[in-house]
N, C-alpha and C positions, 0 to 999 in steps of 0.2 A: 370424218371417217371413223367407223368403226371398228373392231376388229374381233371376229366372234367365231371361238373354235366348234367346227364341226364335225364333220369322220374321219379323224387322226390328220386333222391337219388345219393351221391357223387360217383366216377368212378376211380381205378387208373390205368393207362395203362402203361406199358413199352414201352419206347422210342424206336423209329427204323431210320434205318440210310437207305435213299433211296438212289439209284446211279441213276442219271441224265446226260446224256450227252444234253449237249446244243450248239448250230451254234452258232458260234460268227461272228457278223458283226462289217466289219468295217468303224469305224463311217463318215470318210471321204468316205467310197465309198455307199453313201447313200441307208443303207439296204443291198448292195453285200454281201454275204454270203462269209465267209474266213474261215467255217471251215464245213467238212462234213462229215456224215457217216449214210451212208444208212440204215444200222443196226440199227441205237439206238432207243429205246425204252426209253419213258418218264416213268415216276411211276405216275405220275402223281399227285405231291406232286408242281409241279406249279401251282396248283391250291389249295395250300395250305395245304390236306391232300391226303391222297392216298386211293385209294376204299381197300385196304387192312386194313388199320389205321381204316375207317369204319368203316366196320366189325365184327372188332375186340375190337371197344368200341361196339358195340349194345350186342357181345356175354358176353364180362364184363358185362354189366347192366344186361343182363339176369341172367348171374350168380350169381349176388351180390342182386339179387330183394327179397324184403320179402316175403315170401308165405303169410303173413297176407293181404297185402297190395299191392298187385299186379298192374302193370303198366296199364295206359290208352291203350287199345288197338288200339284208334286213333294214337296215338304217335310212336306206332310199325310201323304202316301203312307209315304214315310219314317219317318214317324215312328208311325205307325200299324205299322206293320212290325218297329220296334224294339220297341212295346210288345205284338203279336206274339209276338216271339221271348223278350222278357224272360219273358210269362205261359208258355211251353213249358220256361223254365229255371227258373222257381219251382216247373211240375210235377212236371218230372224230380226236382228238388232235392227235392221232399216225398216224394218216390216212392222214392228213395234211402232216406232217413230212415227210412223206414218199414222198407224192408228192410234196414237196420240192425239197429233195434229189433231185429227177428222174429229177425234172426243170434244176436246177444247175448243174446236171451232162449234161444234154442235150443243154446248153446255151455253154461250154465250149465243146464240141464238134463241135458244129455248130461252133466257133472260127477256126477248124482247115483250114489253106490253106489263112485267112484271114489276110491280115497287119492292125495291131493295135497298138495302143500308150499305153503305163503303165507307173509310174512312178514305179523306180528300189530304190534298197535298201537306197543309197544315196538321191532319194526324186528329182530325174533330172528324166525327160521325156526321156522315151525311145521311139524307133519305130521298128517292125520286121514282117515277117510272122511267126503264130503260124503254127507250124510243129508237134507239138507232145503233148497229155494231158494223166499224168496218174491222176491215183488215189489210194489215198491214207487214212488212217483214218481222216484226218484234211483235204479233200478236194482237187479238181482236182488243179493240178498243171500243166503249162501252161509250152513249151519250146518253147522262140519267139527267134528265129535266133540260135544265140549258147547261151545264159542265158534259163537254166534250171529252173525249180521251181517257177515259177514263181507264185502269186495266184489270184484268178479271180477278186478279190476286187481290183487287182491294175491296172486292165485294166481303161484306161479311155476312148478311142475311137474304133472305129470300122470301117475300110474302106472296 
């Protein structure tokens, strides 16, 4: 439980657990994306709450308001506004993600037929033609010569 003061008066909200999938990059291959899924959907709780979480404190404050002493209606305004703009930056932000995905999937295509260097599990430079990319929940995987699985973060060159 939370408890989060709003128009003159204290709020307690039930805790919610949001599910996030996030890309992981990895750090040596500068921003290369090592994990993907076209599907995911943010809550949008990277930006610290969720237009759900919103909501759902302004309908507590409504609920908990004294009939004596009723809220500023500038502050309804306000705040109607904020969760507004939050719901247009969870768009964007899903909307991004998405054309993400489509990048990374389309980067590792354009690999096929092409010889490229990666460093392999052991951290020794490899070299081969990429012959094959699936996909998968965690991201296109690369099959350069006969080593399968390969991930796009470990490509380092491109001939």
């Amino acid at each position: 439980m939370s408890t989060i003061t709003g128009i003159g008066q204290d709020v307690t909200v039930p805790e919610t657990t949001a599910t996030t999938t996030s890309t992981g990059v990895d750090p040596l291959s500068k921003g290369t994306p090592t994990s993907y899924s076209p599907n995911a959907k943010k809550s949008g709780s990277e930006f610290g709450m969720d237009k759900d979480a919103f909501l759902r404190i302004l309908v507590e404050q409504l609920r908990h308001q004294d009939p004596t002493q009723p809220g500023d209606s500038q502050q309804y305004v306000q705040q109607m506004t904020q969760y507004s703009i939050l719901e247009q930056l969870t768009n964007i932000s899903e909307t991004t993600q998405v054309a993400h995905a489509d990048s990374v999937g389309n980067t590792a295509i354009g690999l096929v037929g092409r010889t490229v260097t990666y460093i392999d599990d052991n951290g020794d430079e490899q070299s081969g033609v990429v012959t094959n990319v699936k996909f998968d929940g965690t991201g296109p995987k690369l099959t350069i010569g006969e080593a399968e699985g390969i991930e796009l973060g470990s490509v380092k060159e491109v001939r």
